[in-house]
Structures are given as structure tokens and as C-alpha cells.
C-alpha positions in Angstrom: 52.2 140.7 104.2 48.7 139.8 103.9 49.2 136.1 103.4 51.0 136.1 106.7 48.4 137.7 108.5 45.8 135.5 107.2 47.5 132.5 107.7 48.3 134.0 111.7 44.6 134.3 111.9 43.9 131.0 110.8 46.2 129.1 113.0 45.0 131.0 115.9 48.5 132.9 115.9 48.4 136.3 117.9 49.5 139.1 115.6 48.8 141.6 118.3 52.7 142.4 119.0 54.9 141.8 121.9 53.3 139.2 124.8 52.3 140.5 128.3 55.5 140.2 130.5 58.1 140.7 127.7 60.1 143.5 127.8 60.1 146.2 124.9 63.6 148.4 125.1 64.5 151.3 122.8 66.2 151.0 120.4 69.0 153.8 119.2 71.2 154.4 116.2 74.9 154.0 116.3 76.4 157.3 115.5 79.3 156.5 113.2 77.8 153.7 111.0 73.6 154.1 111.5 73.2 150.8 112.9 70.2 150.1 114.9 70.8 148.4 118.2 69.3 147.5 121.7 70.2 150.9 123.7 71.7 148.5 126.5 74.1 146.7 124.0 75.0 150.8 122.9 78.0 152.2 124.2 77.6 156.3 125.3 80.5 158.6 125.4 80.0 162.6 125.5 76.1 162.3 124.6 76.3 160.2 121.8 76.0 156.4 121.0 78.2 153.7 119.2 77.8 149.9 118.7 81.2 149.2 119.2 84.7 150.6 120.7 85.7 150.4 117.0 83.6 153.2 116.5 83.4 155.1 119.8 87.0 155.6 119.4 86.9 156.9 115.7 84.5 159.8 116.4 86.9 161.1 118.7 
């Protein structure tokens, strides 16, 4: 991790995080299988959150 830092810092690479004007979204956890996903790719039914139909439909 340090050797990609350094070499960041060398090429005059920001390492700061996200750019002004980008959007940061929040991220949520699929509630069936863990997986982490962009909460407006997430599908909500009854207060909980899937990745796919697949799964929305096997919780219920």
C-alpha cells in the first residue's frame, strides 16, 4: 500500500479520495447473499434489501 502511495505522490496523483463534483452514494448489503451494492441498484421489499429478484423472492 505504501508503494502506491508513494508512487501517487510522485506523479502528482491525488490520493485525497473522491473529486469535487462526483457523487458518493451508500452503499447497502444484500440481505440473502451479503453482497455489497450501490443502494440505487438495491431492490427494497418490507424494509429490507436484495440485489436481485432472484433473491427478493427467496426471502419471502
Amino acid at each position: 500500500m505504501v508503494f502506491f502511495l508513494k508512487r501517487a505522490a510522485r506523479r502528482g496523483g491525488d490520493i485525497s479520495g473522491p473529486k469535487p463534483g462526483k457523487d458518493v452514494e451508500d452503499m447497502v448489503r444484500c440481505h440473502v447473499c451479503g453482497v455489497n451494492l450501490p443502494r440505487s441498484e438495491a431492490l427494497m421489499s418490507r424494509g429490507e434489501v436484495y440485489c436481485c429478484e432472484e433473491h427478493r423472492q427467496k426471502d419471502q
